[in-house]
ZAKOLDREN-748048 format. One record per residue: residue in one letter; x, y, z of N, C-alpha, C in turn. Coordinates in pm, whole numbers, plus 50000, padded with zeros to 5 digits. Layout:
AXYZXYZXYZ ...
***
This chain:
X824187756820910825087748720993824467735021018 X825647727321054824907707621026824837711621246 X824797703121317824557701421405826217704421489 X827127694121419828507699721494828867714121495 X828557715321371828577731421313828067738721425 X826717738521481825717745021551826427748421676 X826947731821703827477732921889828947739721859 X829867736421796830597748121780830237763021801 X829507766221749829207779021713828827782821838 X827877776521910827597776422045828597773822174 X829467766422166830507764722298831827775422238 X831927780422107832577794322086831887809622177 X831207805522197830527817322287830577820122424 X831207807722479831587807422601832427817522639 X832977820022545834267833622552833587843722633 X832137846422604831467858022678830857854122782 X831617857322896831317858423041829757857623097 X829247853023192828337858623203828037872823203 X826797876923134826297893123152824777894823198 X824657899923288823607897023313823067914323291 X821587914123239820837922623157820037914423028 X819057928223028817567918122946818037927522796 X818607936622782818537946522686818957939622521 X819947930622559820397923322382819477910522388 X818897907122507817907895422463816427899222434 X816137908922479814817913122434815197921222285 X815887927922239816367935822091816377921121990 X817197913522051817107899721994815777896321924 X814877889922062813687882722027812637892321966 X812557909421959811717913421861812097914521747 X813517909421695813907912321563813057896921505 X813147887921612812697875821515810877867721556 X810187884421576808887884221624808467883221772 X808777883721826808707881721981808087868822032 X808977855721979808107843622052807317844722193 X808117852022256808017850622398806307855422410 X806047864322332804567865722344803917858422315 X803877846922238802897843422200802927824222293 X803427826422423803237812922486802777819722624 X802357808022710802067813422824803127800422931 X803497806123050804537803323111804437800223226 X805327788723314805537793423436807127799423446 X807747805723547808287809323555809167806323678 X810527800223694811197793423791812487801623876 X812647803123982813567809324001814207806324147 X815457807824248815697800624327816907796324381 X817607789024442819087786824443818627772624489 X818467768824579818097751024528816977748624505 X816827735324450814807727824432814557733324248 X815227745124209814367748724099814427738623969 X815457728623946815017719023854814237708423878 X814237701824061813667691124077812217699424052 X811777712824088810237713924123809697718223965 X810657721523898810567721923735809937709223679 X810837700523700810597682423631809647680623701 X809407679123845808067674423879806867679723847 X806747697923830805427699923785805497697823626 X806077695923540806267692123419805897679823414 X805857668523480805467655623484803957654023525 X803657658923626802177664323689801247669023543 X801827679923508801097682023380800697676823306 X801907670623253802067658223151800867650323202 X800497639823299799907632523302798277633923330 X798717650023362797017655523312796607661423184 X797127656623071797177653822968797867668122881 X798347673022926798877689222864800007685722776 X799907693522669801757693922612802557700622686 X803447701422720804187707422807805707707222757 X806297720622772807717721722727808657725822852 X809717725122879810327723923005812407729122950 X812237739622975813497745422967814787749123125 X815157741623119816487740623249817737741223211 X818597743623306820437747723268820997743923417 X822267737323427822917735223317822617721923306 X823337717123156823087704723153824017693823174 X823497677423196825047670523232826357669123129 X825547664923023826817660122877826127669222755 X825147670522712824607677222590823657685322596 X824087698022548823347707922537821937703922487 X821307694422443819887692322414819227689522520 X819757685722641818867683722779818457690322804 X818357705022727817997718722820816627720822805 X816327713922655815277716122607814417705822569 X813147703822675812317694122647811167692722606 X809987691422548808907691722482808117675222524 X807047673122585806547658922617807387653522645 X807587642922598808717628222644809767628722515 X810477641022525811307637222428812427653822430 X813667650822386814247660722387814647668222266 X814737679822227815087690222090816127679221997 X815977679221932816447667721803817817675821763 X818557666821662820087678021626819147684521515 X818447682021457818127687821312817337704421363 X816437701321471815677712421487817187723321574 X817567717521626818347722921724819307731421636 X820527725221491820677734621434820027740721356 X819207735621321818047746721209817507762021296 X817707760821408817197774821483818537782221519 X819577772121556820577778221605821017780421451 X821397780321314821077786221227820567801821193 X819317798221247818837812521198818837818821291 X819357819621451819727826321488820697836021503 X821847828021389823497833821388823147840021245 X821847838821153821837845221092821587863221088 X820737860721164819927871121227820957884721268 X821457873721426822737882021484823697885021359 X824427877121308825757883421263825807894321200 X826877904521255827667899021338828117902521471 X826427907621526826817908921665826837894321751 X827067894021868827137883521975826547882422061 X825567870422153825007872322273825737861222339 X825417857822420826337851122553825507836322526 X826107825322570825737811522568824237811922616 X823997814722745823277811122772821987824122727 X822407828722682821757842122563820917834122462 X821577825622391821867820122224820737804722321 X821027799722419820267792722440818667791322496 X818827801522551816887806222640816577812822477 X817017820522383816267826022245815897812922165 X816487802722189816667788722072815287782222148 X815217784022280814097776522358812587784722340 X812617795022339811217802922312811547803122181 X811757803322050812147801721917810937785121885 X811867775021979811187761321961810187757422005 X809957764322151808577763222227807607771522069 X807357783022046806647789221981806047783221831 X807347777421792806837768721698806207752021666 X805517749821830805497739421846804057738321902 X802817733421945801597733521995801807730522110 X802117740222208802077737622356801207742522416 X800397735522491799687740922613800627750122708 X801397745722742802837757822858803707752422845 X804427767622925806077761022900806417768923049 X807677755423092807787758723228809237762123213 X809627777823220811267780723199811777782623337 X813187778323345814117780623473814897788523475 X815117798723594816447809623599817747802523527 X818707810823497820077804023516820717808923615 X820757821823624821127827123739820457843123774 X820457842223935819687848623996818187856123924 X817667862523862816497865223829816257877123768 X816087889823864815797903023798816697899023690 X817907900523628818647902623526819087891323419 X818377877923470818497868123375817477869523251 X818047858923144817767861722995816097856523016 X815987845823118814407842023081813397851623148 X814197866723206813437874923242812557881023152 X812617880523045812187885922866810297880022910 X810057870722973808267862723002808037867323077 X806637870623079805577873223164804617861323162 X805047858223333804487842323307803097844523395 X802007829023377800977828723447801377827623640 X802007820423640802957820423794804117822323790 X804657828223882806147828023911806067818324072 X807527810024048807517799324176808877810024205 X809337808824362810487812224407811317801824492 X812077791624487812487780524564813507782924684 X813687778724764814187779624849815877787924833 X816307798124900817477811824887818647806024980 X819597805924905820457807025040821897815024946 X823167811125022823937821924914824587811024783 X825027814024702825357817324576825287822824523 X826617822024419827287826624341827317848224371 X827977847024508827587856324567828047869624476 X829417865424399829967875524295828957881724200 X827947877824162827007884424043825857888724157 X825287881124270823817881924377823977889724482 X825427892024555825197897124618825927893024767 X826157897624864826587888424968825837888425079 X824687896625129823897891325192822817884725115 X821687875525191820737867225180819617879825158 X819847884825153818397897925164818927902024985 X819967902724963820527908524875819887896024741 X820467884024781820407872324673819047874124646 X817647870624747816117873424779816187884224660 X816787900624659816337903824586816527903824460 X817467898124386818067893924259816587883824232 X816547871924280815477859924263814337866824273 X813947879324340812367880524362812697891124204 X813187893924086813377904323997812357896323898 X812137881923929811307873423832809447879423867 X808897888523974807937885224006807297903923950 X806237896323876805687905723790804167913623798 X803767923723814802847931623846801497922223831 X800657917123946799557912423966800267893423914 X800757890323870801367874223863801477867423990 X800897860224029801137850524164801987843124160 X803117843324301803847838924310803767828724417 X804037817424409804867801624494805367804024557 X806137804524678807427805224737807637796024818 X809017788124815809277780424946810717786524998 X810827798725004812107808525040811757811125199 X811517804325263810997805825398812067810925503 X813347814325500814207818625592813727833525606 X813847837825711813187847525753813877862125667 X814807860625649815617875125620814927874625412 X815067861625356814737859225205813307865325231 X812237861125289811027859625266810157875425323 X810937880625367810767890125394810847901025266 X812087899925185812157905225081811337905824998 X810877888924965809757884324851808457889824915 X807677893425005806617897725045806737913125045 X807647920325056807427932425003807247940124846 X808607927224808808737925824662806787925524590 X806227911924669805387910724656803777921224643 X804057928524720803037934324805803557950224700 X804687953124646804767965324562804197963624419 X804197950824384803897941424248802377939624245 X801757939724346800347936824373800407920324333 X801267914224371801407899124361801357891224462 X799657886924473799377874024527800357865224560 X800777859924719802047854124741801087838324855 X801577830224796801447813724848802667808824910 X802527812225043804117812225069803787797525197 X804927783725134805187771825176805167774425373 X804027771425438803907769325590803307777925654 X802487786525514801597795725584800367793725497 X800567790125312799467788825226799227775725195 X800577768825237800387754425185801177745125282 X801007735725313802377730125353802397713325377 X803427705825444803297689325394803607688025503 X803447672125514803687669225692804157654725627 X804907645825783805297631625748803677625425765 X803617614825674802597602325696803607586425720 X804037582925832804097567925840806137572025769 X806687558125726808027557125681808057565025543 X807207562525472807847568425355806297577025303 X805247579925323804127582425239804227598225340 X803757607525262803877621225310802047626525245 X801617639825319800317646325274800797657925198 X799947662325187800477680425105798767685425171 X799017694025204797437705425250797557719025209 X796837720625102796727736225054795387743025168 X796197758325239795087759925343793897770125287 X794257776325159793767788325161792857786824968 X791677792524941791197792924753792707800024714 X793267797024601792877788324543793857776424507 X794527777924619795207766624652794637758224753 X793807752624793793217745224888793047728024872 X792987720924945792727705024883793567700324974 X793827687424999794687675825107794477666125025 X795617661825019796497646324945797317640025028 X796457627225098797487622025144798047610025087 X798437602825170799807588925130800447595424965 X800947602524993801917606224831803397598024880 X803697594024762805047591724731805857599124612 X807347595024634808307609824581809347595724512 X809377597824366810217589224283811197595024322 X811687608024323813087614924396813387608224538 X814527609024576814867604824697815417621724770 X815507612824901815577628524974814447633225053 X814457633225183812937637325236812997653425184 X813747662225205813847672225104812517673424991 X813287667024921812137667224806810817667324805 X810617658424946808787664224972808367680024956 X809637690425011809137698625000809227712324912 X810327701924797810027704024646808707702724545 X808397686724612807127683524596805877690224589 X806037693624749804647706024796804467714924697 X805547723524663805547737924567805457734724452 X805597721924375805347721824267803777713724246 X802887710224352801697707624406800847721124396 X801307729124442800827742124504800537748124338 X801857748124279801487754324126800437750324028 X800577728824039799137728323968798057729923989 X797777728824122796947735624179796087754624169 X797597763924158796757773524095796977772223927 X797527768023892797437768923720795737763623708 X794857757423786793867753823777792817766923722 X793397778323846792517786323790792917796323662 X793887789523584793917793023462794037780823325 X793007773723380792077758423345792587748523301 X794017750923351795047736923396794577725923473 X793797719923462793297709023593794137695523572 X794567697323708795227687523737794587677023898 X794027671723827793157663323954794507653024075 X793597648524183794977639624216795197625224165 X794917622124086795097609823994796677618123915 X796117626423827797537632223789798927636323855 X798657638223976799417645924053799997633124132 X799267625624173799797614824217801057605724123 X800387603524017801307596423918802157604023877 X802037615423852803317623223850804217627523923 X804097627724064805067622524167806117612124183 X805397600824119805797587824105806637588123975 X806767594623887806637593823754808157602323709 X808447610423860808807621923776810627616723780 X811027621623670812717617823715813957633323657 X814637630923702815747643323750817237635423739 X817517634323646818877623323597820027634623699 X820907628823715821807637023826821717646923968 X820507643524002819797650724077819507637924213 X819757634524302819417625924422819337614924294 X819677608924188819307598324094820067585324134 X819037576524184819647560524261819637552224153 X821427551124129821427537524020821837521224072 X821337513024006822277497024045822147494323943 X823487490023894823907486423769825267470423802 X824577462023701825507448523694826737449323697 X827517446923749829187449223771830167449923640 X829847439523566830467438823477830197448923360 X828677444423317828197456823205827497466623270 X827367469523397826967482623403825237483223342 X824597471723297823457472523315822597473823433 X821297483823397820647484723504819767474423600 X819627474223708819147459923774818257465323860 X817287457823845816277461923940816197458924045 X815697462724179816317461324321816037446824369 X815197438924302814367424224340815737415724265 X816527420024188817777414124144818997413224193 X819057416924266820147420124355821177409824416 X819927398324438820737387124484821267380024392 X820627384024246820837369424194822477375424089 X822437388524128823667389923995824497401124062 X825687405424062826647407424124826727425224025 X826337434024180825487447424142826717456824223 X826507471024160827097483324255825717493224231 X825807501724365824817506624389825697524424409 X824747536224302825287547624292823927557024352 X824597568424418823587582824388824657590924378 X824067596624259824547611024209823397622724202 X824387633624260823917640124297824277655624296 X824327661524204824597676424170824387689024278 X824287686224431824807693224527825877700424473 X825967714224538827567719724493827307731424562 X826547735424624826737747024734826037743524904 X826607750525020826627744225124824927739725126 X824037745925131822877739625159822047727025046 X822857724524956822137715524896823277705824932 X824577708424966825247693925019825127688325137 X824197705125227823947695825354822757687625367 X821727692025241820747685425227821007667725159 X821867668825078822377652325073822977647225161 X823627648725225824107648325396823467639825485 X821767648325516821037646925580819827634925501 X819917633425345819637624325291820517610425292 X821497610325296822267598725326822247590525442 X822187603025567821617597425675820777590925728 X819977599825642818347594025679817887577225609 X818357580025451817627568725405818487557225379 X820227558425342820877547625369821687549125491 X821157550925607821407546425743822087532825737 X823267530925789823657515525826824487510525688 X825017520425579825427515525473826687520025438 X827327514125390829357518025385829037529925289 X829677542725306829187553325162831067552225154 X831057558924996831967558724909832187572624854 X832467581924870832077591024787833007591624689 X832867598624579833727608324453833267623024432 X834157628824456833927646524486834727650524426 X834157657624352834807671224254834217683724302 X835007697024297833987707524321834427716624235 X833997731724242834557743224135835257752924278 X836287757324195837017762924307836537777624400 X835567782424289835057796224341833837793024449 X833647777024457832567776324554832997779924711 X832037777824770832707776024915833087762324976 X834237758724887834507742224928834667740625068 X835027743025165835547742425291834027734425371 X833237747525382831887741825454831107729825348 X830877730925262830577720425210831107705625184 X832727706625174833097693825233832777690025351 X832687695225444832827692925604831377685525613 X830437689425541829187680025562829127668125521 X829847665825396830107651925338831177640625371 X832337650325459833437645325475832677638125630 X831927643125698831497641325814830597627225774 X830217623525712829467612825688830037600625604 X830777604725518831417591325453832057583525498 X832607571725454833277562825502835287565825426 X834397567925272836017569225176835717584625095 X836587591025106836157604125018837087608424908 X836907601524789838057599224666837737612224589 X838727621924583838627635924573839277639024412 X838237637724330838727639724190838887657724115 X838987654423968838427671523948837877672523807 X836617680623805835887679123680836587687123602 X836057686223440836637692223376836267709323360 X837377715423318836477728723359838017738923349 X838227753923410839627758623455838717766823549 X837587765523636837187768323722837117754123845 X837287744923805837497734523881838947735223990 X838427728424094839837728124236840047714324218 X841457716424227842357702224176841997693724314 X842337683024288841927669324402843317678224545 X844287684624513845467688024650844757699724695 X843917710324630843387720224720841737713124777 X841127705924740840177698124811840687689924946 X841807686924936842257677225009842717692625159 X843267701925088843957710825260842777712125273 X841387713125224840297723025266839527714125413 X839987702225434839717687025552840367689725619 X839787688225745840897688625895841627676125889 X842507677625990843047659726000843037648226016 X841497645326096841187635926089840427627925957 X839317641025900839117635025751839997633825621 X841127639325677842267637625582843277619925569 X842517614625683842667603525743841747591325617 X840317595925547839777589825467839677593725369 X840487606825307840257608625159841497604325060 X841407601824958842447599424847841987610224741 X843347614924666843267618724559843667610224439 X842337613024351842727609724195842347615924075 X842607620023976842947631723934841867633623798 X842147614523722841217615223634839927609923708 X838467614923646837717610123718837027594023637 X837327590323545837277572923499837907563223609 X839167567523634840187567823763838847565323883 X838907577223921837947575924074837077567824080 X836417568423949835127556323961835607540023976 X836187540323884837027528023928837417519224036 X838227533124131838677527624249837087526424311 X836667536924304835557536424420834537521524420 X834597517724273833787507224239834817491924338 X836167489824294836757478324368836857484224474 X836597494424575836317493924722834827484324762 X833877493824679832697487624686832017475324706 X831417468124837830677457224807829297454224781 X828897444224767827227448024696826287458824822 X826877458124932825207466424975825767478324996 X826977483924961827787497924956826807508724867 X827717520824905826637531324799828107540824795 X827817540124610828857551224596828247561724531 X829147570424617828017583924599829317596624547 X828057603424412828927613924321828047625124347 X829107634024390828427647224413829687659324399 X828867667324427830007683224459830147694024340 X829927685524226829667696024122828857688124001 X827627695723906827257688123790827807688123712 X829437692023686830207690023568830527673023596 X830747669523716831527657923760830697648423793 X829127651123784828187642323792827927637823642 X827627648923589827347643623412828767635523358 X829947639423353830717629023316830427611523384 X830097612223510829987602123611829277590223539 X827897598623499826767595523469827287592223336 X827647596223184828137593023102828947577623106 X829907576723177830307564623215830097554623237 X828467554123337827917547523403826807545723274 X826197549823240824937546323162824567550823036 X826017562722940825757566522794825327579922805 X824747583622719824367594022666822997597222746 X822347610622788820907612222832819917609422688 X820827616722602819797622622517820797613622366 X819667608922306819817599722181820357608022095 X821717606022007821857614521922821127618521786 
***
């Protein structure tokens, strides 16, 4: 297959639902040698933080000189974002040449998208000279496909509910889906600190004989001054203090994304990962998360990027997008909007998926904006801009508009906009990656 060939073959698979079970992905990967053995791993798992603390310890690495491969889902516009290797993303040639011999292999049985994609990623990691590879859940853990590794750490990121139909509907319940990643004597990260989650993971823990570093008891960060934050590991062999750090992410949040993905290079040390704070520092600084808290200013006309010392001299709109889409990561942009553009006209464009819990999660965003232009991504799980709109009481029904295409929304939102405005895209990453497409091309070079 040529590359169109490939992604065909691949977005034909969508047909199969999620399934969650390890049984056709592990039968899979020993028919075609068992990559998965022969790399060593971290292992990601979580309901928010797990891509930002992915990219950041992936960057950390990086600049302590490691090869490093970095597998995440979903992606904004092209399935090659999923899969990264150093400073660069899976090429079309390699990408169908595996997805190739993977449909060779199979046919003519079938595995599920995101099946066909975690086998294509340990397939490419394996054939490639990596020091590690840092893989991410897709969803919940015990029963996801990247459950197939036995990694050097398992991280656990902060729990709250989602996608409660496959996890579960209490928080004890979701905890234990996410703690299914944590493996007999493997040390685990955690910043799952709500009392009912963390409770789970420490028993989980403690049956596993797995060493647990749990965020405000093994490690934890404090404010330094307006913007510079510390990290203090209290305990071997996470131990050390870093202060004045800065966070290329926005979001005070993210500091304590930050911390846990601090905490990891830190023990990968004692499996002779060293990552000094020269590395760790610059890779803080360094690290980026395209649709994720991502602050753009771009020239009005072409949409080129402008740097903030430009501002005066050329006629700019100012964006964050932001792939929030369940209540605690929208109240966490919420509370980021507040905090750091205090005093600034916001704009939003909101799309969401209808199976979310749109109601509470608008109410945090609707509570803070100024204009709330209510579009709908593409998708037949997406809620049209008229059921977003009843889900607002009456007074925020007072600042939202519907518009339907989202080229449309951006548009308007842009001639509302004046230069020190912020228009802000959130509510779902289907409707951020188109956003983002619009605004600045392609992520990934064809």
């Amino acid at each position: 297959m040529n590359y169109h060939e490939a992604l065909a073959y691949l977005n034909d698979l969508q047909v199969h639902k999620i399934k969650l079970g390890l049984d056709s992905m592990q039968a899979f990967l020993d028919r075609v040698g068992s990559p998965e053995k022969t790399l060593r791993f971290v292992h990601v798992a979580g309901t928010n933080g797990k891509g930002s603390i992915s990219a950041t310890l992936f960057t950390i690495l990086a600049k302590a000189g490691y090869r490093v491969g970095l597998y995440t889902s979903p992606h904004l516009s092209d399935v090659r974002e999923r899969f990264r290797m150093g400073d660069r993303f899976i090429s079309q040639e390699e990408f169908s040449g595996l997805a190739t011999r993977i449909r060779t292999i199979l046919e003519p049985e079938k595995i599920t998208y995101f099946e066909f994609c975690t086998a294509l990623a340990l397939l490419w990691f394996a054939e490639s000279d990596l020091d590690l590879a840092i893989m991410e859940t897709g969803l919940g853990g015990r029963l996801d496909a990247t459950n197939v590794i036995t990694p050097l750490v398992s991280i656990i990121t902060s729990i709250s509910m989602d996608h409660e139909a496959y996890l579960g509907t209490t928080l004890s319940a979701v905890a234990g889906e996410k703690a299914g990643i944590i493996k007999e004597r493997v040390p685990v990260i955690s910043s799952a600190v709500a009392p009912e989650a963390a409770a789970v993971i420490e028993q989980v823990c403690r049956e596993r004989r797995a060493p647990l570093y749990l965020l405000g008891r093994n490690f934890d960060f404090s404010e330094e001054g307006q913007e510079g934050w510390r990290w203090q590991g209290i305990c071997p062999p996470i131990s050390g203090d870093l202060s004045g750090l800065r966070c290329a992410l926005k979001g005070r949040y993210q500091r304590q994304n930050s911390a846990v993905a601090i905490a990891a290079a830190t023990l990968l040390g004692a499996y002779g990962y060293r990552c000094d704070a020269v590395a760790i520092r610059e890779g803080l600084q360094a690290v980026s998360w395209p649709g994720r808290m991502e602050y753009l200013c771009l020239e009005t006309q072409t949409r080129r990027p402008v740097a903030e010392a430009e501002g005066g001299e050329v006629e700019c709109r100012h964006y964050l997008l932001d792939g929030a889409h369940n209540p605690d990561g929208v109240k966490n942009l919420a509370e980021a909007l507040s905090d750091e553009f205090r005093g600034r006209r916001l704009i939003c464009v909101w799309g969401a998926m209808a199976d979310k819990d749109i109601s509470l999660a608008l109410s945090y965003i609707a509570s803070i904006v100024d204009t709330l232009i209510l579009t709908r991504p593409a998708g037949e799980r997406s809620a049209s801009p008229e059921q977003l709109l009843a889900c607002l009481g009456p007074v925020e029904q007072t600042k939202a508009l519907c518009v339907a295409e989202i080229a449309e929304a951006v548009q308007r939102a842009e001639k509302m906009a004046g230069p020190q405005d912020l228009i802000v895209v959130a509510g779902s990453l289907y409707l951020v990656g188109a956003v983002r497409k619009i605004l600045c091309g392609e992520l990934v070079a064809p």
